[in-house]
C-alpha positions in Angstrom: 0.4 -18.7 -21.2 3.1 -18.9 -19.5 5.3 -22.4 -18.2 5.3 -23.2 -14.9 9.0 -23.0 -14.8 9.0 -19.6 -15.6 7.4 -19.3 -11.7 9.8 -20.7 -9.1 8.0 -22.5 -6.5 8.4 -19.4 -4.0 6.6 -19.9 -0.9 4.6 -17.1 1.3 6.4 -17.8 4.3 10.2 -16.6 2.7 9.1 -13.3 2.0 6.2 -12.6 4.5 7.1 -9.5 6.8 7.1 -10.9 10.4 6.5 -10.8 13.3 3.2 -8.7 12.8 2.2 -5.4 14.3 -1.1 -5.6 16.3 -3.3 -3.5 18.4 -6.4 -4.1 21.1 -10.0 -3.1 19.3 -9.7 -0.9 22.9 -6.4 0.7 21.3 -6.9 5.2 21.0 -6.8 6.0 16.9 -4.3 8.5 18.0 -2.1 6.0 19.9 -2.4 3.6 16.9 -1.2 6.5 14.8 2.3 7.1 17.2 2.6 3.0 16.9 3.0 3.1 12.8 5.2 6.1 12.7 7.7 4.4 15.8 7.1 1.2 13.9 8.0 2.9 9.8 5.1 1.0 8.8 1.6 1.6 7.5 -0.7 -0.6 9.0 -2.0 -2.5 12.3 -3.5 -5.8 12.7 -6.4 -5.0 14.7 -6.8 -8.5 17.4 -8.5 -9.6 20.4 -6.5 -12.2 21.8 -5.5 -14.7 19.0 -8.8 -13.3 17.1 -8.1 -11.4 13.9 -10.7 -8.1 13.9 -9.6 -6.4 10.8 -6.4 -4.3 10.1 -6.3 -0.4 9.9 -4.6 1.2 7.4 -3.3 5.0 5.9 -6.6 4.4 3.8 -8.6 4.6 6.9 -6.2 7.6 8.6 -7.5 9.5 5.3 -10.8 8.7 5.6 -11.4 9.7 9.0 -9.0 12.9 8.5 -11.4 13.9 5.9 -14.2 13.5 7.6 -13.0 14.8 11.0 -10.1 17.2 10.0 -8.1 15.8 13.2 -7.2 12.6 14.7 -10.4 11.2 15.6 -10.5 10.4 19.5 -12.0 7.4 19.5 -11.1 3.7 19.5 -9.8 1.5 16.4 -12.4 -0.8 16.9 -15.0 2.1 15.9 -12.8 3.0 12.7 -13.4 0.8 9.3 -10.9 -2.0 8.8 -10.0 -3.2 5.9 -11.0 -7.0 4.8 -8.3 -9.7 4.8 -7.9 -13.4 3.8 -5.7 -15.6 4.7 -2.8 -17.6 3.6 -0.4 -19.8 5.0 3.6 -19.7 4.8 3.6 -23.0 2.6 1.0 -21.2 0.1 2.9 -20.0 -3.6 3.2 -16.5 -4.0 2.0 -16.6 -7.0 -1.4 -18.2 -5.7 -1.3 -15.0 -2.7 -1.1 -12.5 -5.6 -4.4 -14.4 -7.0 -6.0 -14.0 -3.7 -5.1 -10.3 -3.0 -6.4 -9.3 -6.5 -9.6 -11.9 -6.6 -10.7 -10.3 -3.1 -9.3 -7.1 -3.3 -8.2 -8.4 0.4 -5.5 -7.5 2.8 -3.0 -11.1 2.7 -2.2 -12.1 7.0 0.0 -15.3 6.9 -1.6 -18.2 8.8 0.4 -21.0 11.1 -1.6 -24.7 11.1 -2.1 -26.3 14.2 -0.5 -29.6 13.8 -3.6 -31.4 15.9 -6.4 -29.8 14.2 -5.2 -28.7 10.6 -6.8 -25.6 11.4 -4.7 -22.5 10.2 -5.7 -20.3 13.4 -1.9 -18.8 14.5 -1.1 -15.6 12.9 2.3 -15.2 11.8 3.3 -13.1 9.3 2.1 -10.5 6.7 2.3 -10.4 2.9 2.3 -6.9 1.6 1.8 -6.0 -2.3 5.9 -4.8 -2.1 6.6 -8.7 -0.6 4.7 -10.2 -3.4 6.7 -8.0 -6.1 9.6 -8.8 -4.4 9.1 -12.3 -4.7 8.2 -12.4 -8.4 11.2 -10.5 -9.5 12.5 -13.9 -9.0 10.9 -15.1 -11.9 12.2 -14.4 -15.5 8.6 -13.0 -16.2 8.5 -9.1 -17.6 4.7 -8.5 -17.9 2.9 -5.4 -19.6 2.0 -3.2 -16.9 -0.1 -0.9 -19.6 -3.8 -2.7 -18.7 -2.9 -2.2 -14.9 -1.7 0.9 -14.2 -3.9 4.2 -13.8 -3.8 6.7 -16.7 -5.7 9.2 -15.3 -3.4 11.5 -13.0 -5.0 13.8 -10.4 -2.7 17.1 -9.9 -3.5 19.4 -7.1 -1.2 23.3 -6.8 1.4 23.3 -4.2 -0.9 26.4 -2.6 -3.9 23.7 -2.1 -4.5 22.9 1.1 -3.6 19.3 3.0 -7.6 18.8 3.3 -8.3 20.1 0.0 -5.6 16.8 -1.2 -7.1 14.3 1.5 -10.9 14.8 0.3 -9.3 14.7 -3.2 -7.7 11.4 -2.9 -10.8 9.6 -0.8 -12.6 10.8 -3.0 -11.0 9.7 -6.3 -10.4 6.6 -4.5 -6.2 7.3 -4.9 -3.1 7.0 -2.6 -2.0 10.4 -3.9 -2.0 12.8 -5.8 0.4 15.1 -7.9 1.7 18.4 -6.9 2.6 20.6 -9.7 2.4 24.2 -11.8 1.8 23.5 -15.1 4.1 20.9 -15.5 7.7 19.8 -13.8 9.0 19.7 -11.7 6.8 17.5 -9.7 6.0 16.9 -5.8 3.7 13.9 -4.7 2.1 13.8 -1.6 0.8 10.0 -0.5 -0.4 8.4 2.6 2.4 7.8 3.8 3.1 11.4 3.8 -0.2 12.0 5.5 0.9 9.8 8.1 4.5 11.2 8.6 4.3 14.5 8.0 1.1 15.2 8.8 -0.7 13.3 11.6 3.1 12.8 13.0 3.8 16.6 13.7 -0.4 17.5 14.4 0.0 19.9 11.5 -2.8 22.6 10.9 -5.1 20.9 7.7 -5.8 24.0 6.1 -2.1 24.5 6.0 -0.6 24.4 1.8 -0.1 21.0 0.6 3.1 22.2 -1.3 5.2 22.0 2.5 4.4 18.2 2.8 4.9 16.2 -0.5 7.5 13.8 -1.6 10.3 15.2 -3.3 12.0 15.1 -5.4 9.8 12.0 -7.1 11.3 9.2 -8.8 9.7 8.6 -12.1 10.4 6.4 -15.1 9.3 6.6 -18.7 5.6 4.8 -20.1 6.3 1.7 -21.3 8.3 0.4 -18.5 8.0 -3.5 -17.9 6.5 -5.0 -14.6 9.9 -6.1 -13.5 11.9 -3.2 -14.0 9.3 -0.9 -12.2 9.5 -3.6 -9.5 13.0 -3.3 -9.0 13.3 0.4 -9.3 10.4 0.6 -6.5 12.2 -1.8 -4.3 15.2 0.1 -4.6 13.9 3.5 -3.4 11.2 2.1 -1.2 8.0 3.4 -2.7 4.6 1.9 -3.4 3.5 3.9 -6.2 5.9 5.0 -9.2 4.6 8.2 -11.7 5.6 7.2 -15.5 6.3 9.9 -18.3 5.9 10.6 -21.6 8.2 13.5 -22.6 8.9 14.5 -19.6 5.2 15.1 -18.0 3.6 12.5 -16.1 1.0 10.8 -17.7 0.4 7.7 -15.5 0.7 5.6 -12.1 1.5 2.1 -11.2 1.5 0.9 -7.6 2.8 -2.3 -6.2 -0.2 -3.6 -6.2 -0.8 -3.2 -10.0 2.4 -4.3 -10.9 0.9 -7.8 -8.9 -1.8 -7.6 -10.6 -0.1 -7.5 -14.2 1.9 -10.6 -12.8 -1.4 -12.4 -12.4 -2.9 -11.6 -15.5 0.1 -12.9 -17.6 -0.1 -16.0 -15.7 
């Protein structure tokens, strides 16, 4: 167990990302998709006036690629949101990591009204990456071993995008891992999907191998939750491939290095 001192009293509202992207339910999936690449980011808070509909994210751009093999013309309000909860700026981070695990929830930052005490203003948003970056603070260096993913999924760079995107929705994954028998390795993620891919309105039955990620940072198994923290936030990536002699052999994302944070605790 560890002391409450080892935690900092860090507070939602310094790290929260703001002020937040939104979109009209009425908004085109197509125009929603020009807004996150203009914008760098990967999701939209999906509102009707001051009313919070649900939020769309690169998990849904897969889902309906997959199942449509081209932006879907349609509006957001017909494409599957993700849930969310709520927090507010004065909520611990370390209580909005127990939240985003617990409810396997989205995290949108809250404003009270001073008359009513009701938290009804949106403010902010507190990604997975926010949250790391906020326990880094701490002098906590959890096990990441009963968080991350040991299974790897590994598609050949002549596989073709949809081949990858039914691969991923259908393992459930963010990416996969592009390789021929071993290094050196490509990734290609959502976020590639939505940059390279929906971005440019490239063919789906085009080769994977022309899209990914590369070259890929990696660091060895056995890495500790803070230094995979740090070395994410340093290159900007959500998900980090970790070796064993040289061949990957497992995945953390940002949101299991959270989650090892909240177990320890």
């Amino acid at each position: 167990m560890k002391l409450q001192t080892d935690y900092p009293l860090l507070k939602v509202g310094d790290f929260m990302s703001s002020p937040v992207i939104t979109a009209h339910p009425d908004t085109r999936f197509s125009d929603a998709v020009q807004t996150m690449l203009l914008k760098g980011i990967g999701n939209i808070v999906v509102t009707e006036g001051e009313k919070v509909e649900g939020i769309l994210t690169e998990r849904e751009m897969l889902l309906h690629l997959a199942l449509n093999k081209a932006i879907p013309d349609k509006q957001i309000k017909y494409v599957l949101t993700q849930k969310v909860a709520r927090v507010t700026p004065s909520t611990e981070v370390l209580e909005a990591a127990r939240t985003m695990i617990s409810k396997k929830a989205r995290l949108l930052v809250f404003q009270k009204d001073r008359r009513t005490g009701v938290s009804d203003r949106l403010i902010g948003i507190i990604t997975a990456s926010d949250i790391v970056r906020a326990l880094l603070k701490s002098k906590s260096n959890p096990s990441i071993e009963g968080a991350m993913a040991n299974k790897i999924v590994t598609l050949q760079p002549d596989s073709t995008i949809l081949s990858a995107v039914k691969t991923m929705l259908k393992k459930g994954i963010g990416s996969v891992v592009i390789s021929v028998n071993g290094p050196p390795y490509a990734m290609f993620t959502e976020r590639d999907l939505l940059n390279r891919i929906l971005g440019e309105n490239v063919d789906r039955l085009e080769k994977v191998g022309g899209y990914c990620t590369t070259p890929v940072i990696t660091a060895k198994l056995g890495i500790g939750a803070k230094e995979a923290g740090k070395l994410m936030l340093r290159h900007r990536i959500k998900r980090l491939p970790l070796t064993r002699y040289g061949k990957i052999v497992a995945m953390v994302t940002a949101r299991d290095l959270v989650e090892a944070y909240v177990k320890e605790k």
